[in-house]
C-alpha positions as CSV (number, residue, x, y, z in Angstrom):
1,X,159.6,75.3,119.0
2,X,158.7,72.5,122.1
3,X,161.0,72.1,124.5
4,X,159.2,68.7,125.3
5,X,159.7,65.6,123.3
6,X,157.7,62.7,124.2
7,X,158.4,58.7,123.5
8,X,155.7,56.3,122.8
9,X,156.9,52.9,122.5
10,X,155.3,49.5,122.1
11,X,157.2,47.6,125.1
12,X,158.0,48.8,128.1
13,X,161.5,50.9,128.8
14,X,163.4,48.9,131.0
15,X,166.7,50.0,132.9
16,X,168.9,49.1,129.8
17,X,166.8,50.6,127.0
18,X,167.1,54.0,129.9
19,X,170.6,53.7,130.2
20,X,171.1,53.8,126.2
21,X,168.9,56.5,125.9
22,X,170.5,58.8,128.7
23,X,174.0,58.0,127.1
24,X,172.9,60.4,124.1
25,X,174.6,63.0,126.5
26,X,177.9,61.1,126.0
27,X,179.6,59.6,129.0
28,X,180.3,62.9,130.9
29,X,176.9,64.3,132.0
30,X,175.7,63.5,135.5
31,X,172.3,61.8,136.2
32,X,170.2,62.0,139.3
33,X,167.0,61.5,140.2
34,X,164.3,63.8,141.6
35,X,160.4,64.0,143.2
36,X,161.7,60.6,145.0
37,X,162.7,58.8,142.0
38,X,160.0,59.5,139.5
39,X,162.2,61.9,137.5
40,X,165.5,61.1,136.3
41,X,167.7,64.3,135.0
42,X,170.6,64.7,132.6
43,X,172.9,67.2,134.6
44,X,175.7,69.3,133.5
45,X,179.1,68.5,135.6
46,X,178.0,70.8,138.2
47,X,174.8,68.9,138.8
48,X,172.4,71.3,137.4
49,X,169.6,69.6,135.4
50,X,169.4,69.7,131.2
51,X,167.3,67.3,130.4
52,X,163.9,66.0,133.1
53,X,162.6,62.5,132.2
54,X,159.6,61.4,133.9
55,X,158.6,58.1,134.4
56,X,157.4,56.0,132.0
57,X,153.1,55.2,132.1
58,X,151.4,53.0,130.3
59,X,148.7,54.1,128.6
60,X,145.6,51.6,128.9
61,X,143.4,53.9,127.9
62,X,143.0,54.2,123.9
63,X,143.0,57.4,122.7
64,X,145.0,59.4,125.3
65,X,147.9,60.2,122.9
66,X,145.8,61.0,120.2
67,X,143.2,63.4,122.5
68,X,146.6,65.4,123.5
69,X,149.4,65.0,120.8
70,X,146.8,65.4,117.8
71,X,147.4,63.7,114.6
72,X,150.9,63.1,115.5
73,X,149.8,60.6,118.3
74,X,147.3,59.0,116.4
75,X,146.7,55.2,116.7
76,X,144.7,53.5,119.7
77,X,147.9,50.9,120.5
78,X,148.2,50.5,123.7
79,X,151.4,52.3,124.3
80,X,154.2,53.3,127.1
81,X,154.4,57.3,127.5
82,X,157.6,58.9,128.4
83,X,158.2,62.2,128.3
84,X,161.6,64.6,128.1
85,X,161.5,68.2,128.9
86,X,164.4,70.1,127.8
87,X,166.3,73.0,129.6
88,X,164.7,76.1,127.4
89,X,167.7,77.7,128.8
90,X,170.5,75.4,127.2
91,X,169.9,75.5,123.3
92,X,171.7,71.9,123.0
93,X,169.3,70.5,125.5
94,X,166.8,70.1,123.1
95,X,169.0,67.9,121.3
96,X,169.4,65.7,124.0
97,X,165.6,65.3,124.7
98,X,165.1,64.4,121.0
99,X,167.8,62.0,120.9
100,X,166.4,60.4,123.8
101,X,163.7,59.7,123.0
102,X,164.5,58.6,119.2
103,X,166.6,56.2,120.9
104,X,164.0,54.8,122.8
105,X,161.9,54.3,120.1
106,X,164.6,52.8,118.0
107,X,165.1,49.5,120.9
108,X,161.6,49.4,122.2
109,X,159.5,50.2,118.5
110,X,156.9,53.3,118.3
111,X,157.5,56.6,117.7
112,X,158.3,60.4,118.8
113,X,156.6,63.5,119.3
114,X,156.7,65.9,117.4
115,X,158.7,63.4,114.8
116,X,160.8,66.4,113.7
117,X,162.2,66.6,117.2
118,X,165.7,68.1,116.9
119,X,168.6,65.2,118.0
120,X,165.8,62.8,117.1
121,X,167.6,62.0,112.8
122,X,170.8,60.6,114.4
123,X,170.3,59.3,117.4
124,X,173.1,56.9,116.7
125,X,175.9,59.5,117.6
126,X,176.0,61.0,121.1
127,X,175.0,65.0,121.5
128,X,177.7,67.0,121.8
129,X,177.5,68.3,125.2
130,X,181.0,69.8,126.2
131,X,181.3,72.8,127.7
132,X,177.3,73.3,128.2
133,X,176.2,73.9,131.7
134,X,172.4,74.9,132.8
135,X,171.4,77.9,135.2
136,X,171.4,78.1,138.6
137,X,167.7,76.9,140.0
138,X,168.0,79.0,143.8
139,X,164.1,77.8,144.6
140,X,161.8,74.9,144.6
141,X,159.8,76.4,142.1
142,X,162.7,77.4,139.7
143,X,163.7,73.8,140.0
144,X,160.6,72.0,138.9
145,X,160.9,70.8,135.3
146,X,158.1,72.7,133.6
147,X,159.2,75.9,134.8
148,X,161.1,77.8,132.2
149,X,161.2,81.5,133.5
150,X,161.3,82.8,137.3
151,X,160.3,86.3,138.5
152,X,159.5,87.3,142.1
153,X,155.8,87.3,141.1
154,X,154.9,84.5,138.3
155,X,156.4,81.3,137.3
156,X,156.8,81.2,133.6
157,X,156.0,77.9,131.7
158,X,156.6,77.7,127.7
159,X,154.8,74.9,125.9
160,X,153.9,74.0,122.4
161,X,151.9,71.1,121.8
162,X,148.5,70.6,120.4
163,X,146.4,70.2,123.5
164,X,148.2,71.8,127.4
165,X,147.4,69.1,129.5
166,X,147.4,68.7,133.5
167,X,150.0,67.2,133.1
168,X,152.3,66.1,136.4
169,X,154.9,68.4,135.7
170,X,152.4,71.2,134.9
171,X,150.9,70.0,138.3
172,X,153.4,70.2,140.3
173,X,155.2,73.4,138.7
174,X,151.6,74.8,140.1
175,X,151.9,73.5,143.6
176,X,155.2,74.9,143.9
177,X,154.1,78.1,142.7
178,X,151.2,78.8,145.0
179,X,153.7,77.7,147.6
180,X,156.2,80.3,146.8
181,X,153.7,82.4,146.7
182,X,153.5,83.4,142.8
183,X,150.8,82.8,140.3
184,X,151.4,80.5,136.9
185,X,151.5,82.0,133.2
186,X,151.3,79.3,130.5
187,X,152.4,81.1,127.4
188,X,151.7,79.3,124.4
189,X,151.6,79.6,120.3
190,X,148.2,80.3,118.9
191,X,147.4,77.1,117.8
192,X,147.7,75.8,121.0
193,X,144.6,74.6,123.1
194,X,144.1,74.3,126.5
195,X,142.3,70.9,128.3
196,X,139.1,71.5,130.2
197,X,141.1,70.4,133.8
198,X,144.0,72.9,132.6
199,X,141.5,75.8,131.8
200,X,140.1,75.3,135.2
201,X,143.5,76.0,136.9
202,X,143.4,79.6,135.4
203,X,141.4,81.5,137.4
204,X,142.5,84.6,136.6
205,X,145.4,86.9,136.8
206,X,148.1,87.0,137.6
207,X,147.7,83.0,136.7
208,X,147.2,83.7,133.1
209,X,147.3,81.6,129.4
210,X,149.3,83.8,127.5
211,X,149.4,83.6,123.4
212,X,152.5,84.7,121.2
213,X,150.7,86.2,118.5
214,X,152.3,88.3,115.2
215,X,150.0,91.5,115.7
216,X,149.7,92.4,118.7
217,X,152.8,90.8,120.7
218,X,151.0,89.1,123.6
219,X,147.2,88.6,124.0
220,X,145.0,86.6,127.1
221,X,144.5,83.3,125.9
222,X,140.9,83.2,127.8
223,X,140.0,86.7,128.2
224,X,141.2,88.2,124.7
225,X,143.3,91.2,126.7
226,X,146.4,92.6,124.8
227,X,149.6,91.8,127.2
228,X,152.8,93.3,127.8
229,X,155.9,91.6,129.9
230,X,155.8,94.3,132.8
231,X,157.6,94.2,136.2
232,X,158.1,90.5,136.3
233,X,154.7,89.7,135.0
234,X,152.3,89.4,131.7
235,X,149.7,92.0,132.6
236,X,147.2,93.9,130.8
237,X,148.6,96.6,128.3
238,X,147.0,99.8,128.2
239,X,146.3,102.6,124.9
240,X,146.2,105.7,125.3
241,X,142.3,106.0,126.6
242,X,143.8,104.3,129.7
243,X,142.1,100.7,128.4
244,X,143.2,97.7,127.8
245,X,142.4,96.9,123.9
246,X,141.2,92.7,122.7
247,X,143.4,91.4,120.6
248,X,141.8,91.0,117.0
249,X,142.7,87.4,117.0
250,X,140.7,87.0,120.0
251,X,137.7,88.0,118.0
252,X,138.4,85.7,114.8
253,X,135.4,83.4,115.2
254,X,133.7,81.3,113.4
255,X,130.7,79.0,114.5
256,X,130.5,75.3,114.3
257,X,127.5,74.3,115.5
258,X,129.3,72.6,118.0
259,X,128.0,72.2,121.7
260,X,129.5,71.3,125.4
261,X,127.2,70.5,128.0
262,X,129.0,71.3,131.3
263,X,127.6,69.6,134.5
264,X,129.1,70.8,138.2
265,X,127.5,68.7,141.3
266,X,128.6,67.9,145.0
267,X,127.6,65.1,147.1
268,X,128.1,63.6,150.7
269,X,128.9,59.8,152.1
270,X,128.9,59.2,155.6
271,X,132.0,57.3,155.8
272,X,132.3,53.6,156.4
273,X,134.2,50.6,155.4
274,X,131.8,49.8,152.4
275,X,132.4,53.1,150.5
276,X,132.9,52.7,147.0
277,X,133.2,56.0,145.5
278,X,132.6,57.5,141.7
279,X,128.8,56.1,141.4
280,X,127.6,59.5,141.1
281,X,130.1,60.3,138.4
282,X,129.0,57.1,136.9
283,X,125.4,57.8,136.7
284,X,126.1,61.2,135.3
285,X,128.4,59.8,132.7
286,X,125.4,56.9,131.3
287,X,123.0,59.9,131.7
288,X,124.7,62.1,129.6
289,X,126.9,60.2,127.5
290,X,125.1,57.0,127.3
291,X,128.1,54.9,128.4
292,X,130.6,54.8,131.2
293,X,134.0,56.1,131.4
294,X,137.2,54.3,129.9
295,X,139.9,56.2,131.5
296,X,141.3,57.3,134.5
297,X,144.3,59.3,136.3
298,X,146.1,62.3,138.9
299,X,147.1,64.0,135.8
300,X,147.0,63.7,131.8
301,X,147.5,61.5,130.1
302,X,144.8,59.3,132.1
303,X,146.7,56.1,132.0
304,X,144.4,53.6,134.0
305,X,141.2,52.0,133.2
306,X,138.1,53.1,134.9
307,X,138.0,51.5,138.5
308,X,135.6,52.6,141.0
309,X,137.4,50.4,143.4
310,X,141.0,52.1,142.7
311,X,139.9,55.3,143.0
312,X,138.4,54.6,146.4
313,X,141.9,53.1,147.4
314,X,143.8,55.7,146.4
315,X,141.3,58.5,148.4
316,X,141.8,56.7,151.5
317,X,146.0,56.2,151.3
318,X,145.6,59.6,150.4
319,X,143.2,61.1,153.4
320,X,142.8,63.4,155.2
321,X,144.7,65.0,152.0
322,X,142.3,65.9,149.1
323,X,142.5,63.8,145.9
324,X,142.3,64.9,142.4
325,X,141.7,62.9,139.2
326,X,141.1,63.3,135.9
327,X,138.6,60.9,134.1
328,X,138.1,60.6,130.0
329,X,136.0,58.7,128.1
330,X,135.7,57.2,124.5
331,X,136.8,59.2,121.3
332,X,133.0,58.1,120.4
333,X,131.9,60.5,122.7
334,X,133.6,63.0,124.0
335,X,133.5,63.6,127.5
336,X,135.8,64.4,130.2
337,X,135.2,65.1,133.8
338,X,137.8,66.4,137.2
339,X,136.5,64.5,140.0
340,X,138.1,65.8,143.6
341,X,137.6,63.7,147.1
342,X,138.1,64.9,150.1
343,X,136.8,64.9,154.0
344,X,134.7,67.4,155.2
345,X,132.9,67.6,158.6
346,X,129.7,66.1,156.8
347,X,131.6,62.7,155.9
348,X,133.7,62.1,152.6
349,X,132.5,64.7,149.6
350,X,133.2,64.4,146.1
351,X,133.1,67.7,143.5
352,X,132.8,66.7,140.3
353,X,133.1,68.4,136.8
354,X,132.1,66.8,134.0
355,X,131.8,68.6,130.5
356,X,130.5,65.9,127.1
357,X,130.7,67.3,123.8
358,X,128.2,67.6,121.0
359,X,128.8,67.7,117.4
360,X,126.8,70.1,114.7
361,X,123.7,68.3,114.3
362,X,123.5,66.4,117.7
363,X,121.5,67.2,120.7
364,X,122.4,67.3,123.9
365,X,120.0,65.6,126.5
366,X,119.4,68.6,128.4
367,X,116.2,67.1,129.5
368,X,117.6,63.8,131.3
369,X,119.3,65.9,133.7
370,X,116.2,66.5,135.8
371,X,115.8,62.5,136.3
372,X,119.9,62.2,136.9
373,X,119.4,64.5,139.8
374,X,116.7,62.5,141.2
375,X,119.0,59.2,141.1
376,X,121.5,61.5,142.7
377,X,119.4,62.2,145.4
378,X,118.4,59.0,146.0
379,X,121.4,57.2,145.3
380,X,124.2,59.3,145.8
381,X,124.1,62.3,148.7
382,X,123.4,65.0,146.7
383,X,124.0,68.7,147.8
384,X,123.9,70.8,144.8
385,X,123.9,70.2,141.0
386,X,124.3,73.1,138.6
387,X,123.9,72.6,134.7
388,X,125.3,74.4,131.4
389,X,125.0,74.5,127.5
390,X,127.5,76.4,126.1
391,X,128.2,76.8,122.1
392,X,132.1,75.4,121.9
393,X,134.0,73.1,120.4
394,X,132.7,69.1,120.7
395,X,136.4,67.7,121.8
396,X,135.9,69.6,124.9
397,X,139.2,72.1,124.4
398,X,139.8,75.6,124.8
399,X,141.0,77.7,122.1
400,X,142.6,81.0,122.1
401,X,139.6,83.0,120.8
402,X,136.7,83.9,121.7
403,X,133.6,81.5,123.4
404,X,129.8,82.3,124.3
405,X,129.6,82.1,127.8
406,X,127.9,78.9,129.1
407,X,124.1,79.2,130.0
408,X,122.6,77.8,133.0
409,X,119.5,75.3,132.2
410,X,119.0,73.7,135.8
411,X,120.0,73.8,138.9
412,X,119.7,71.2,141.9
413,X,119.3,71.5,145.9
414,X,119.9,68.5,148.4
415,X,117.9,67.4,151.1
416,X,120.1,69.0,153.2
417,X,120.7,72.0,151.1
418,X,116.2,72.2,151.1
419,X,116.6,72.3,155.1
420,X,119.1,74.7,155.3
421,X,116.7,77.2,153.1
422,X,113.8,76.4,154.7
423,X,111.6,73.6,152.7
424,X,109.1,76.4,152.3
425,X,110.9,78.8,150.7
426,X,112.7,76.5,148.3
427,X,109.2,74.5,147.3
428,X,108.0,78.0,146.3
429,X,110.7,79.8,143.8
430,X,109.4,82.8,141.4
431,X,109.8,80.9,138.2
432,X,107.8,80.3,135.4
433,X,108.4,76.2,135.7
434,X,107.5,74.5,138.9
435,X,110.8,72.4,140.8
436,X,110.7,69.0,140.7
437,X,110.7,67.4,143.9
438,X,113.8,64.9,144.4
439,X,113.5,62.3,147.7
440,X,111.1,62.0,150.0
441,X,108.0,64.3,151.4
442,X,109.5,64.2,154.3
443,X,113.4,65.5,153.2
444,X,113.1,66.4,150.2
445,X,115.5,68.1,147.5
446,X,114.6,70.1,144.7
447,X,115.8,70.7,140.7
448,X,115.2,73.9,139.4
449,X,114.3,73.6,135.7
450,X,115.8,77.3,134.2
451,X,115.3,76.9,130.6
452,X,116.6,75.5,127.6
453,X,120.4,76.9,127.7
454,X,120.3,78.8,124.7
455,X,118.6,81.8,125.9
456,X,120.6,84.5,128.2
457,X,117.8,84.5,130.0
458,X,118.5,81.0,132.1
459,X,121.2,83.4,133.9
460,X,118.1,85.8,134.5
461,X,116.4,83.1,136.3
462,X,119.2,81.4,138.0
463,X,120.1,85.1,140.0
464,X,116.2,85.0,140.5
465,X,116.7,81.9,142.0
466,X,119.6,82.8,144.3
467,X,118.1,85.7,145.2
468,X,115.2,84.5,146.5
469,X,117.0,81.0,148.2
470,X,118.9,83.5,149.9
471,X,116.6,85.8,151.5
472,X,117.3,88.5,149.5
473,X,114.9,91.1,147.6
């Protein structure tokens, strides 16, 4: 059962509509406030939190609730987000997180997720809460909201909602994890899925997505491998060969048809007052989904329209600091894309990921990506471009179960990148197709055509490739 209980309301929460809502507690609970003032917390009298709100986003873009709540969130209203994560340590917490957010609901008009929230059918009456105190949180990490168990090696994060999100609390339960020097574990129900910016945050243990599953226990959300709570940590369980068996629901497949094609490029500005940044991403966006994109945000839900502009604000308040976003698109075509800025000795880079989503029946335009990376060039500072078709699901989530690995279908080289090889050595690569030359005679880039990315054999040529770019025999 979720520990988190979300509000979406038609009008904005103001301090009153709060005030109501935190008094589900009863008089006698303390409040304060953390991560300067954007969380507010339900304490017990010893000031140890029960109950984290965050606060409240509105949610310009249509569709957000919907692409991470499911059916539950569906409608494209334009809605305020709040969200209540409940002590998992407290049973009576939950109650309060419910009855929150039902009261919320109830003065500002909307509704709750999931609508069978516990504390949520009589809101009316305050939670009893006498007696109940929370545990002791000794470290940053242990404090953070998300964070629901604490070893010496992983911090332990329960969630159960339709799609895991990047969210800010996931976010920052991360940052204070790799500052404390232990790795994140996401455990999770089956029918849980991950979100393609979550997924990329799981890079492999000890940071693992963890499934609860009937059979076999515990099972590696993203690598199939039967787990076992060991020393402080999900790690791999081993049989009695010394291996580490797959857990049969891993394997339970069955093919849609469905495609993702998965697009990873890097390109330079020299930087100067005029810099308006997310053009490349732009272009890539029309290229591939034949529109622009709607949404954007530092975590999900992306709660702002798209705004080159903004997002060039925010990247320089932010620098010399990296910046990370998270941009969407319409639910017409699904595409969604992590776009990171930050300064390098070259000048200001971005490094974007963007993954759009086929349905059974639809074809992806694997051949406009050879002309996008000329317009990169030419436009945007390319360095490198690497491309991907991959059989998974259209809505661009990550179930527990077994995907075919993504194939590469091109690959791109800079100007600078060209140089750096020798112009020689990357006109002439041992493949069957000829590059196509991107910018001038004089500097010029190259993309690498390496099939059709439904052959294994686009990873053949692409080590071909590397091999030979590199020197190697």
């Amino acid at each position: 059962m979720t520990k988190d209980v979300i509000a979406l309301t038609d009008r904005m929460p103001d301090a009153w509509s709060v005030l109501a809502g935190l008094l589900a507690g009863g008089p006698d609970l303390q409040v304060q406030s953390a991560a300067e003032g954007a969380v507010i917390q339900l304490c017990d009298t010893e000031g140890r939190p029960l109950v984290s709100i965050e606060v409240p986003l509105l949610l310009h873009v249509p569709g957000e609730a919907q692409r991470l709540l499911g059916a539950t969130g569906a409608d494209n209203k334009q809605r305020w987000w709040t969200e209540a994560r409940a002590s998992t340590a407290v049973p009576e917490a939950e109650r309060l997180a419910g009855a929150f957010a039902a009261r919320l609901t109830t003065l500002l008009g909307g509704h709750i997720w999931p609508p069978d929230a516990p504390g949520a059918d009589d809101a009316a009456h305050p939670v009893d809460t006498s007696g109940i105190t929370a545990v002791p949180t000794p470290t940053p990490a242990a404090a953070q909201p998300a964070v629901d168990v604490l070893t010496d090696k992983v911090a332990v994060v329960l969630q159960d909602r339709p799609v895991i999100g990047m969210t800010s609390w996931l976010s920052e339960a991360l940052r204070a994890t790799l500052e404390s020097e232990r790795a994140l574990q996401i455990v999770t129900p089956s029918h849980c899925r991950l979100s393609l910016p979550t997924s990329a945050v799981l890079t492999g243990p000890p940071t693992r997505w963890v499934i609860q599953d009937p059979d076999c226990g515990y099972y590696d959300g993203l690598t199939g491998a039967v787990l076992c709570w060991r020393d402080g940590a999900f790690q791999a369980a081993k049989n009695a060969d010394g291996e580490t068996p797959v857990a049969p629901a891993f394997a339970d497949v069955t093919r849609t048809g469905e495609r993702q094609l998965l697009l990873s490029f890097r390109t330079v500005h020299q930087p100067s007052a005029h810099l308006v940044l997310g053009g490349a991403l732009e272009a890539a966006w029309q290229a591939l989904a034949g529109e622009l994109p709607t949404g954007w945000g530092t975590a999900e839900p992306a709660n702002l329209p798209w705004s080159r502009r903004r997002l060039t604000d925010l990247a320089y308040e932010r620098a010399p600091q990296s910046t990370w976003t998270v941009v969407v698109g319409s639910a017409d075509r699904p595409a969604l894309a992590t776009l990171r800025v930050l300064r390098t000795p070259d000048g200001v880079e971005e490094d974007v990921t963007l993954g759009v989503g086929f349905r059974d029946g639809e074809k992806p335009p694997v051949s406009a990506v050879a002309d996008l990376a000329v317009e990169l060039t030419a436009r945007h500072g390319l360095r490198t471009l690497l491309a991907h078709l991959r059989e998974a699901r259209a809505d661009l989530t990550v179930p527990p179960h077994f995907q075919r690995p993504p194939v590469p279908f091109g690959f791109a080289l800079g100007p600078a990148e060209v140089a750096e090889a020798g112009t020689g050595v990357a006109a002439r690569p041992p493949l069957p197709a000829a590059p196509v030359r991107l910018g001038t005679a004089a500097r010029p880039g190259y993309y690498y055509p390496l099939g059709d990315g439904e052959s294994a054999e686009g990873w053949t040529a692409f080590e071909t490739l590397l091999r030979h770019l590199r020197g190697a025999p």
